[in-house]
N, C-alpha and C positions, 0 to 999 in steps of 0.2 A: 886083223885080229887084235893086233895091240891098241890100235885105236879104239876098237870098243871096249878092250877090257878097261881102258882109263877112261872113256866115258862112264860106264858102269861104276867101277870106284869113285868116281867123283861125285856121280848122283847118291850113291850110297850115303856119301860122308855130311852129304847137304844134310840127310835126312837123318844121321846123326845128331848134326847140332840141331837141326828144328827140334827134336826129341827134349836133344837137353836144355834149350829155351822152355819147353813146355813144362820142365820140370821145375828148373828156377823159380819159371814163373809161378806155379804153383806153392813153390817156396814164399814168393812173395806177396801171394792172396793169403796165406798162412799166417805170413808175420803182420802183414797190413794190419789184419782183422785184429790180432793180439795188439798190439800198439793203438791202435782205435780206442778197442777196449779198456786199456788201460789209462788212457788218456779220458774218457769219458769215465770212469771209476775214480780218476784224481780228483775230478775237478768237485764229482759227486762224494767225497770221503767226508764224512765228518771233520775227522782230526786234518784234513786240509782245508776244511771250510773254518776251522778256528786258527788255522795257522794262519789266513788270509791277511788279515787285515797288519802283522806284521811283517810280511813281507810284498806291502802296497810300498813299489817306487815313488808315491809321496808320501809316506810315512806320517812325517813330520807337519806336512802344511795340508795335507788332505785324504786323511785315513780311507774313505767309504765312497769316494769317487771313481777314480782310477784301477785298471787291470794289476790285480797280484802279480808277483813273477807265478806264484802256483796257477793261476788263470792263465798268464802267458805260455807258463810251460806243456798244462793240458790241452790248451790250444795247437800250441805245436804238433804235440803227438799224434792229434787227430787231424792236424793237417798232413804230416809223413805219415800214418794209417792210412788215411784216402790215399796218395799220390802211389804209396804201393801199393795197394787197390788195383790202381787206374793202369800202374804199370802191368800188374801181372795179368790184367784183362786184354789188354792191348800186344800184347808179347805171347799170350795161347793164341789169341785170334787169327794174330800174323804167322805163326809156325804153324797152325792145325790148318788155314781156311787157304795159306799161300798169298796172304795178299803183301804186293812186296813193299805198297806205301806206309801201311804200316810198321813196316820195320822201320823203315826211315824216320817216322812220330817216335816210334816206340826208342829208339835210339837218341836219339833227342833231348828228349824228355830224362830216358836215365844219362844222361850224359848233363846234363842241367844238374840233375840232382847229384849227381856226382862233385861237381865243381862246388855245388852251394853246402854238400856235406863238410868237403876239404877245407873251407870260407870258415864254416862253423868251428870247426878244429882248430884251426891258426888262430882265429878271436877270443875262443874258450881260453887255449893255450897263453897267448898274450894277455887275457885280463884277468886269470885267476889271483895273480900274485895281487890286485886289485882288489879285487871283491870281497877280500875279508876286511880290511881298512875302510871301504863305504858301507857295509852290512852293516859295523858292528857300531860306526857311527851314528846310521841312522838311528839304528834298536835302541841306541843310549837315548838318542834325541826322544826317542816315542816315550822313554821311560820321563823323562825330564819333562816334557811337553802335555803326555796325556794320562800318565799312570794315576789313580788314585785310588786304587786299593779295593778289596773283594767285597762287594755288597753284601753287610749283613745287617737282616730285619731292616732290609731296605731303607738304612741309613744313610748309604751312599749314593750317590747318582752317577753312572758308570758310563761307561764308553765301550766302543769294539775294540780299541785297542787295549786298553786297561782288562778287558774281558778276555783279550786273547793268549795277556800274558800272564795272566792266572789259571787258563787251559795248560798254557805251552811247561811253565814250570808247576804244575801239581803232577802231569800226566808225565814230563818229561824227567821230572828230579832235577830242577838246575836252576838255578836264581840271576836275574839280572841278564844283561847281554854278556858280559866276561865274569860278572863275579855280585856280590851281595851289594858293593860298595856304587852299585849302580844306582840307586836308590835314595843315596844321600842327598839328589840333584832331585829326584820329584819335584817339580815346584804343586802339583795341587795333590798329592795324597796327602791325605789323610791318617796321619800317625797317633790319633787314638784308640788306644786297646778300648774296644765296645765291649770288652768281658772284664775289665776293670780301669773305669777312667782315670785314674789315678795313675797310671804309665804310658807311653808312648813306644810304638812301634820303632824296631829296627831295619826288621824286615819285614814282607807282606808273610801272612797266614802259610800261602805257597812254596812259601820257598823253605817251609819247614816239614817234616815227615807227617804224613796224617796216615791215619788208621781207618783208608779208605782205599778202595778199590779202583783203579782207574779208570777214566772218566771220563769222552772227548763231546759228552752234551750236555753233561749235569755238573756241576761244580758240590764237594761236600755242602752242606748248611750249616753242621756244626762243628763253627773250627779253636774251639775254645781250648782243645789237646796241647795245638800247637803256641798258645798263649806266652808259656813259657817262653819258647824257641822263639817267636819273633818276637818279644821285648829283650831277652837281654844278646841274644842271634848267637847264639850257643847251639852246636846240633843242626844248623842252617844249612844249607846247600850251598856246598864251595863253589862246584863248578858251575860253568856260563851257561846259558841257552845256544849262543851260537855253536858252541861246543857240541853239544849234544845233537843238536839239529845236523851239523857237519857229521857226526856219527852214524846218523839215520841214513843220510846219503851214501857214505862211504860201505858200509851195509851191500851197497847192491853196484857199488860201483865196479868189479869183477864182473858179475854178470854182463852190466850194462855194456863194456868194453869189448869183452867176449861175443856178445849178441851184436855190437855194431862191425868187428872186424869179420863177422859171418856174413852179415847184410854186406857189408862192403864187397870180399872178394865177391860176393853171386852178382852184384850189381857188376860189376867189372867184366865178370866173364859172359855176362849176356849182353854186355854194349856190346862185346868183341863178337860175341856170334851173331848179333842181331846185324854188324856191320857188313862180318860174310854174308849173311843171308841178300842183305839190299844190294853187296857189290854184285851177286852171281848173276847172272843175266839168264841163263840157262840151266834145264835140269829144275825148272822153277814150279813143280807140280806140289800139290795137297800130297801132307802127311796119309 
């Protein structure tokens, strides 16, 4: 009699965790799909399609060739969107259908991505103190290298980068990579006021208040308001763009911690039952 009631309980508790694998896993077809989404919505935003071109890892020597970090980053997500995809499809099929190879892939695999999340942590963690000293270098370099100033009545002949940082500070409110004085170093802008040649610009158009609505496809036409403000840079915008942009992220950076220590423990506890499920040898029937 004791021996079956502990066979009984034992089967029971298998069919326990197959349950709560099924549920995970369904957690993780959930979040996949969301992170997918989002990543394919980054890559497609406008205002990250004008961020692009200054945050290209060649900046400096070759604006419009190479992957953005914002490309790399949407990339990402839509590769962890699939992978949890692929997990929670592979983790029903092994709890609902019984198959026990499966547990064994499916453990695997989140066991991979587990090690490759903790990799991402430790390098985050070790290169942050980093990444603002190479960012904000390069943004200076883009300004000194490619900046020339806002096309008006197609005077100018502009660039994507020059283009992008007249997106980033009109929409954003912020001048230069740290400050206004970024600008001093332009070597090809263009510091004639087109609304009286008779003075020279301080700072670009953007970097001063306009009496327009925000913008991440049309840039104003008429920015003759701010004339004043960029010849004598009275009224300018103090703060940086890195600044602000660092803002934007920070924004969602709660969430995004929140949402990975969720993802994290479900991932952990379904290695751990997917590992009982492949050790049990018996008791090995369909949900």
């Amino acid at each position: 009699m004791a021996s079956g009631h502990g066979h009984g309980s034992m089967s029971l508790s298998m069919k326990l965790i197959r349950l709560l694998i099924v549920l995970f896993n369904l957690a993780f077809v959930v979040v996949g799909t969301v992170i997918l989404v989002i990543g394919v919505y980054v890559i497609k935003d406008p205002k990250m399609q004008q961020l692009r071109p200054l945050l290209n890892p060649d900046i400096t020597s070759s604006y419009s060739k190479s992957l953005s970090n914002i490309e790399i980053f949407s990339i990402a997500l839509i590769v962890i969107g699939g992978v949890l995809l692929l997990i929670g499809f592979l983790g029903c099929c092994g709890a609902i259908k019984g198959f026990r190879f499966l547990h064994f892939v499916y453990a695997v695999i989140i066991g991979v991505v587990i090690v490759a999340e903790i990799f991402i942590i430790i390098s985050f963690i070790a290169y942050q103190h980093k990444f603002k000293s190479e960012l904000v270098t390069r943004l200076q370099g883009s300004i000194a290298s490619f900046y020339v100033g806002v096309e008006v009545d197609n005077s100018t002949a502009t660039n994507p980068v020059s283009i992008s940082w007249d997106f980033a500070q009109f929409n954003l409110k912020c001048c230069g990579a740290i400050g206004p004085n970024d600008f001093s170093r332009a070597e090809k802008w263009n510091r004639k006021n087109p609304y009286n040649r008779a003075t020279n610009l301080t700072v670009p158009f953007t970097c001063c208040p306009l009496n327009a609505t925000n913008n991440w496809t049309i840039l104003p036409t008429d920015l003759s308001a701010a004339s004043t403000c960029a010849t004598t840079g009275q009224n300018a915008y103090s703060q940086g763009c890195y600044d602000r942009l660092i803002d934007l992220l920070l924004r969602y950076k709660k969430n995004a911690i929140i949402g990975a220590a969720i993802v994290g423990v479900i991932e952990i506890l379904a290695f751990i039952f997917a590992i009982s499920l492949y050790c049990r040898k018996d008791n090995y029937d369909s949900l």
